[in-house]
C-alpha positions in Angstrom: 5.9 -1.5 -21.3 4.0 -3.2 -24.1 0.4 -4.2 -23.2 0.5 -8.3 -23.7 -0.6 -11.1 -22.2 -2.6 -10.7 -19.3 -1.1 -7.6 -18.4 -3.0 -5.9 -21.3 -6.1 -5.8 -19.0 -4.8 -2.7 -17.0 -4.0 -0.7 -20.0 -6.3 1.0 -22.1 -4.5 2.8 -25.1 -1.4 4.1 -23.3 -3.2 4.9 -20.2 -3.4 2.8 -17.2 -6.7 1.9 -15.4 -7.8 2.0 -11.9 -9.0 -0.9 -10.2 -12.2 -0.7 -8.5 -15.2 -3.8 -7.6 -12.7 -6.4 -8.6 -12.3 -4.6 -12.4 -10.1 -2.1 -14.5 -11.9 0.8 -15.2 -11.3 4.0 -17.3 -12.2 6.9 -15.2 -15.5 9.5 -16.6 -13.5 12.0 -16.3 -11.8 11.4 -19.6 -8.4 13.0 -18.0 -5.3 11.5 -17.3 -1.8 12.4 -15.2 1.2 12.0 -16.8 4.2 10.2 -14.9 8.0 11.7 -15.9 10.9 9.3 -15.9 13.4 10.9 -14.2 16.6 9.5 -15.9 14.9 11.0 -19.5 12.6 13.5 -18.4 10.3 12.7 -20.5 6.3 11.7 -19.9 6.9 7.5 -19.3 3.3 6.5 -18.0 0.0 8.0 -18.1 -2.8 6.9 -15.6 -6.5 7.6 -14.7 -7.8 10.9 -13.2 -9.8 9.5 -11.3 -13.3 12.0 -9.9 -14.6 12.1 -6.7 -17.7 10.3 -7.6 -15.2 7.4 -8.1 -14.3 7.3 -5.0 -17.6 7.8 -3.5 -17.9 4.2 -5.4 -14.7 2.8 -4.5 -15.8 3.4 -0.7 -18.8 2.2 -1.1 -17.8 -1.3 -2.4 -15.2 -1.2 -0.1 -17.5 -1.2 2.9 -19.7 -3.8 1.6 -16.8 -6.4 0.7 -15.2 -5.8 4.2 -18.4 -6.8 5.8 -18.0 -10.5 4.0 -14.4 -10.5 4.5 -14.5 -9.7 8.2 -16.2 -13.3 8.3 -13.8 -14.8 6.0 -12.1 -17.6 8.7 -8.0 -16.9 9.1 -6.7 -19.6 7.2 -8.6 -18.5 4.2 -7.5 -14.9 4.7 -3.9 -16.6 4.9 -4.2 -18.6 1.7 -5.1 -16.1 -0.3 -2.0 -13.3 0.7 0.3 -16.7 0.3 -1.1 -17.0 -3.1 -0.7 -13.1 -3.9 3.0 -13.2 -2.1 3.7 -16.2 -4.9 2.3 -14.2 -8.1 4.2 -10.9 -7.3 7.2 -12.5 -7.1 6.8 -14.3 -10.5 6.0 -10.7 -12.0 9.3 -9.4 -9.9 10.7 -8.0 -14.0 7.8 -6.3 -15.1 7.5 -4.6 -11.2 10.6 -3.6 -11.5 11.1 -2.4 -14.8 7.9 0.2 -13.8 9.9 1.1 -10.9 13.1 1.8 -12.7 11.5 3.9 -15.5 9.0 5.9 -12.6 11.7 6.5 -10.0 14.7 5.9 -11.2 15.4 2.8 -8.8 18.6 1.2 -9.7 17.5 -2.5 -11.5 18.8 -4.7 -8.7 17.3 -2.5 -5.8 14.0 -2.8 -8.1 14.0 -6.4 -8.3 14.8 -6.6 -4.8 12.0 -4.1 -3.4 9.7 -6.9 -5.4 10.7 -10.2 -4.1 11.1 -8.8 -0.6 7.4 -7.6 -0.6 6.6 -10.9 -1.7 8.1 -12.3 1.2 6.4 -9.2 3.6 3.0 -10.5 2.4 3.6 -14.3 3.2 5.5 -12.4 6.9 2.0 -10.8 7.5 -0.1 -13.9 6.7 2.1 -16.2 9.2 2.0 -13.2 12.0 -1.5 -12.5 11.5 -2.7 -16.2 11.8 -0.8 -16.3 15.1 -1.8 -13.2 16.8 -5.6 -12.4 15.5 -5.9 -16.5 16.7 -5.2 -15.9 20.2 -7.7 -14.1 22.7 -6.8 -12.6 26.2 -8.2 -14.4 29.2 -8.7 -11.2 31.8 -10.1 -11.1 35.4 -11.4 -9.0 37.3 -9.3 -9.0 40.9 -6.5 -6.2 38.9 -7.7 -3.5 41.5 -7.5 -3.5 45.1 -10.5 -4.0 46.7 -12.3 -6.7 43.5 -12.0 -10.2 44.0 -12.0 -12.9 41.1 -15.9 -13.3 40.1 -15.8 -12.1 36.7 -14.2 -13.3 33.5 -13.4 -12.2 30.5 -12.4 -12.9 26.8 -11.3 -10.4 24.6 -10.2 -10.9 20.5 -9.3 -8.5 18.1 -11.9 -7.5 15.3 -11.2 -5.1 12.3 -11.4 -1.2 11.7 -13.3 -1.4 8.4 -12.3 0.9 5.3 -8.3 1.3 5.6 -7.2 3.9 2.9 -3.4 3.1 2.6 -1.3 5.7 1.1 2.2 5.1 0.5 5.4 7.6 -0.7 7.0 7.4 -4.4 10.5 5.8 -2.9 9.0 2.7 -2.1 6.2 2.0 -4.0 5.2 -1.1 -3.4 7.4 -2.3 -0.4 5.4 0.6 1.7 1.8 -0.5 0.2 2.1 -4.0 0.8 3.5 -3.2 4.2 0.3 -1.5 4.6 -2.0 -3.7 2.7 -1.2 -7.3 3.6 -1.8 -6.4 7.7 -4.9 -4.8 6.9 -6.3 -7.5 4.6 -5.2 -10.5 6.9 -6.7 -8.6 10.1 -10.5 -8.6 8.0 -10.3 -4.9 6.8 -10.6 -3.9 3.2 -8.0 -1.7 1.2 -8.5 1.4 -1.0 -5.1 2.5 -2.1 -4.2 6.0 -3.6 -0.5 5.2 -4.8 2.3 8.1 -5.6 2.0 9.9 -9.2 5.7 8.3 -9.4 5.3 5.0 -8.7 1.6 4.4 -9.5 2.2 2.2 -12.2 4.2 -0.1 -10.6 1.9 0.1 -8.0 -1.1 -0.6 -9.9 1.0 -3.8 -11.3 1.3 -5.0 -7.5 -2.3 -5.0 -7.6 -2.9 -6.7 -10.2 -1.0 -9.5 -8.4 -3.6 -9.0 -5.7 -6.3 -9.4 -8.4 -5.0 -13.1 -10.1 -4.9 -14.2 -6.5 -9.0 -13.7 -5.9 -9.3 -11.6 -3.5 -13.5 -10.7 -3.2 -14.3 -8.1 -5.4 -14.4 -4.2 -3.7 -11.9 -5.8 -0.9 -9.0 -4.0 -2.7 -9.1 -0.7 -4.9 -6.3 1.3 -5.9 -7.5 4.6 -7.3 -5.1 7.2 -9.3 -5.4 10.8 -10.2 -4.7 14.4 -9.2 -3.9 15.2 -5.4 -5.2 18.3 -5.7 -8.5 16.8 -7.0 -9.1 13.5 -4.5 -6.2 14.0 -2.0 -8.1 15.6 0.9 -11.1 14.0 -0.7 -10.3 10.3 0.7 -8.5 11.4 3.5 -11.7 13.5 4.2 -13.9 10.8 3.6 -16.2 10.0 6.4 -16.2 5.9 4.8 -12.7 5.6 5.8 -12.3 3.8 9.1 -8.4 4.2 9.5 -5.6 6.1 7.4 -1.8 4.7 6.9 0.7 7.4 5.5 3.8 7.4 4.8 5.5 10.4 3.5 6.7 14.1 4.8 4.9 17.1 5.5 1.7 15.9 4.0 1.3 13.9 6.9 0.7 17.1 9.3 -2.4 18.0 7.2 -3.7 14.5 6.9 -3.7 14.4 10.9 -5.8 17.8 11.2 -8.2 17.1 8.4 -9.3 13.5 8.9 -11.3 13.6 12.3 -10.9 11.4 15.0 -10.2 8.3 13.0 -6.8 5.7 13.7 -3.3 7.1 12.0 -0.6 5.2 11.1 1.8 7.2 10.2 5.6 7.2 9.1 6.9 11.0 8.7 10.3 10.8 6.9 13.0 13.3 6.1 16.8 13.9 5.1 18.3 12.7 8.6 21.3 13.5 10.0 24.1 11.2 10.1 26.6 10.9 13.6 30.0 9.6 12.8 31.7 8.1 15.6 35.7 8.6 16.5 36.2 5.0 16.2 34.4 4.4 13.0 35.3 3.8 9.3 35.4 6.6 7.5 35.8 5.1 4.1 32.5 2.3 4.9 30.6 6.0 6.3 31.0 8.0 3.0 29.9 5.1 0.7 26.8 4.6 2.9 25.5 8.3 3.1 26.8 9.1 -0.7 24.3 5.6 -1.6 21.6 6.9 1.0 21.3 10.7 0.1 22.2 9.3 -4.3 20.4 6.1 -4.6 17.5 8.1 -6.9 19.7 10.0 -8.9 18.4 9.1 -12.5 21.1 7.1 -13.5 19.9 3.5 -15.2 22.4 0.8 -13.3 
């Protein structure tokens, strides 16, 4: 994708930056990964390789801004994810195209997984407005035995540092899913997106960016696995972990302490097939479900 506009900001040369304190940044380490399309297995992308002292950084802006933004009143909150919700959905072509050349996502399924993030984000600003606005009025006669002399209110307040980490198939559908709740219930963001799918991902961002979010509120930091992988989720500045993905998940859950897990585990699932059912509307459904990445441009 040619670097124009305002898009030419989070590309330096042919490699993508990270976003970290509310700016794109070229990582010290002076390395980059390399992101294959599938459909010409060839190198498509290339992104920052980003150090662990980067994300010593990242955390630590990210637990300052959350401090502000925990204070930030709902409605503003709100305004701000309807205002990010609007601006992905106007870049819905150039999401898309990343997505089709990074994982092969047929073009309408692309444009699709775009607009309906858009429409997740505005979901989560609505919901979160209503719930996090509403307190619980308890007393104290639950128990046999207590009468009711005591009152009390109880509200909702944030974790802190949320480091969301979402799988290649839906890139940005599964890290706004994870990054709207989080930002609307006062908790800041640092996102580690897939090696396939981190461009796209890092485009979503930058959605998040030309809204105005607070600077260090949302960081989305790329690189090696094997380099920062257990590094973040190791981190002792991360307040609460959201995965979704496979295996990985198992050795995120022993590694990270005793810290809150979201996680979704996924897998090839089986498929029952009823007596009753039709056969023909059964084989085009699992042959699209078990195909849909297959590498083919639609």
């Amino acid at each position: 994708m040619a670097a124009t506009g305002v898009l030419a900001e989070i590309i330096d040369g042919d490699v993508y930056k990270y976003y970290a304190d509310g700016e794109w940044k070229k990582s010290t380490s002076g390395k980059s990964v390399a992101i294959i399309n599938p459909t010409t297995r060839k190198p498509q992308y290339k992104v920052q390789a980003c150090s662990q002292e980067e994300v010593n950084k990242v955390m630590d802006s990210a637990k300052s801004a959350q401090k502000s933004w925990a204070k930030t009143p709902l409605w503003k909150r709100a305004e701000l994810l309807h205002k990010a919700a609007a601006i992905l959905k106007e870049h819905k072509a150039a999401i898309a195209e990343c997505l089709v050349k990074e994982i092969a996502k047929p073009a309408k399924d692309a444009v699709t997984e775009v607009v309906r993030s858009g429409d997740l984000v505005s979901y989560c600003a609505e919901e979160g407005v209503r719930i996090l606005g509403e307190g619980k009025f308890l007393v104290s006669d639950s128990f046999p035995g207590n009468e009711r002399t005591k009152y009390c209110l109880t509200s909702k307040i944030p974790l802190g540092v949320i480091l969301a980490i979402p799988p290649f198939n839906y890139p940005v559908n599964l890290a706004v899913s994870k990054i709207a709740p989080a930002l609307i219930a006062g908790n800041s963001i640092v996102l580690k997106p897939p090696t396939q799918g981190a461009v796209a991902a890092l485009h979503m961002v930058h959605c998040f960016h030309l809204a105005g979010f607070p600077k260090g509120l949302i960081s989305c930091v790329t690189g090696k696995g094997s380099e920062i992988g257990d590094f973040l989720t190791m981190h002792p500045g991360v307040n609460c972990i959201s995965f979704t993905g496979g295996d990985t998940g198992i050795a995120i859950s022993k590694k990270s302490g005793m810290i809150p897990l979201q996680m979704e585990l996924g897998g090839k699932d089986a498929c029952i097939v009823l007596e009753d059912a039709d056969l023909d509307l059964v084989a085009a459904n699992i042959i699209k479900g078990g195909f849909s990445y297959r590498g083919v441009l639609l």
